[in-house]
N, C-alpha and C positions, 0 to 999 in steps of 0.2 A: 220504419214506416211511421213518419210523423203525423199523419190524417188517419182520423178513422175509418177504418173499414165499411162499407157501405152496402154492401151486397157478399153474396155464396160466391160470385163468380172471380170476386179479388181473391178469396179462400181457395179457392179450388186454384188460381195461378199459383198461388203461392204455395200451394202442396206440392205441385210438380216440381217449382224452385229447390224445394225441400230436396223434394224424391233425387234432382239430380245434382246434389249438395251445392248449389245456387244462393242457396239461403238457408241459416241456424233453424235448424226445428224451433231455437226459445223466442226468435222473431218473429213465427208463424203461431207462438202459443203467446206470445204478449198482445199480438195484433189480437187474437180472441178474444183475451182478457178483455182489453181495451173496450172492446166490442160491447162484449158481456156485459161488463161495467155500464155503458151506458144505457141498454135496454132495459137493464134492473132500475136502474136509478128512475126513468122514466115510470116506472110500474107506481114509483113514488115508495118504495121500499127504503127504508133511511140508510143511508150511505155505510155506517158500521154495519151494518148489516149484509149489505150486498159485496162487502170485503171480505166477510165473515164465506159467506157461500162460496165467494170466487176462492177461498185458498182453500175449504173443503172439496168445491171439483175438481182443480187444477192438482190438489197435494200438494198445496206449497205455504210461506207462513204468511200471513197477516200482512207483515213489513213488506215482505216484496208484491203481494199487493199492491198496494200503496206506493211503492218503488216504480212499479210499474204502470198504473194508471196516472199516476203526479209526473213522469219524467221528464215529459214535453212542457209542463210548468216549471218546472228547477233549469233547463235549457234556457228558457225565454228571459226567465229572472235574470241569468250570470249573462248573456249579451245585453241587457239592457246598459 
């Protein structure tokens, strides 16, 4: 999912996708990230910081943080 999430009701499609192995649970949990990611930033919460939270909520480290809200930048770089 290249775009961000914009709405409950992309999440809730995509749960069922989940539910009926349609789609990776970690493609349903990056889309939140992603998500996540920008609501925080929005708050105006400095960006380490909102990386810091997202891998305390999710359990996951830092890096793939990072991994995961940059990927759709690393994609666009290598086609340019």
């Amino acid at each position: 999912m290249a775009n961000i999430i914009k709405s409950g009701l992309e999440f809730d499609l995509m749960e069922v996708f989940v539910k009926h192995n349609l789609l990776p649970e970690t493609q349903l949990r990056n889309a939140k990230i992603r998500y996540d990611f920008e609501q925080l930033k929005e708050t105006g919460i400095p960006i380490t910081e909102v990386k810091k939270q997202l891998a305390e909520q999710y359990f996951i480290g830092y890096k793939s943080i990072e991994s995961i809200v940059y990927q759709n930048n690393k994609r666009k770089n290598v086609s340019e």
